[in-house]
N, C-alpha and C positions, 0 to 999 in steps of 0.2 A: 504494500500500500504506500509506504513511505515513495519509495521508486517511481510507482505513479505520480504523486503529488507534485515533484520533484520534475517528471518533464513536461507537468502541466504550467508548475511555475517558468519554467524556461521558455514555454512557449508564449504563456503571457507577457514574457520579458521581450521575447522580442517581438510579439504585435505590438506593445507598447513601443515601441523604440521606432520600430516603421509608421505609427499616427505622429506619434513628434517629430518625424524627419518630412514625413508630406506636411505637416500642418507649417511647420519653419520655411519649407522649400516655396508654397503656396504664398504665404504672408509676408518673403520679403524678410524671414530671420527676425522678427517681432520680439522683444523683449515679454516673456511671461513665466510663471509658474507655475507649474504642475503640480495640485496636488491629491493627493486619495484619502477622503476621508470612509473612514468607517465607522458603525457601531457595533457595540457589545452583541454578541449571537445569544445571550438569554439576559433574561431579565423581565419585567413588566417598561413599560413608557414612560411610567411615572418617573423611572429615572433618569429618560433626556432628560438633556439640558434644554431642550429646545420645545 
């Protein structure tokens, strides 16, 4: 399972790498930052913050 995991990440690394290399290429190298948020995978809502 781990192994799986593992070239599921890799492969999201690099879609992620080829949208930010089209999105730069498209915009002219645009000054921005990328970020990922997440939340908690248990819990109730009441404890967003949001």
């Amino acid at each position: 399972m781990k192994k799986e995991y593992n070239s599921k990440a890799v492969d999201l690394g690099g879609l992620l790498k080829q949208m930010l290399k089209k999105i730069s290429l498209q915009l002219n190298d645009p000054p921005f930052n990328f970020m990922i948020h997440t939340s908690p995978l248990h819990g109730d809502e009441s404890e967003l913050a949001y």
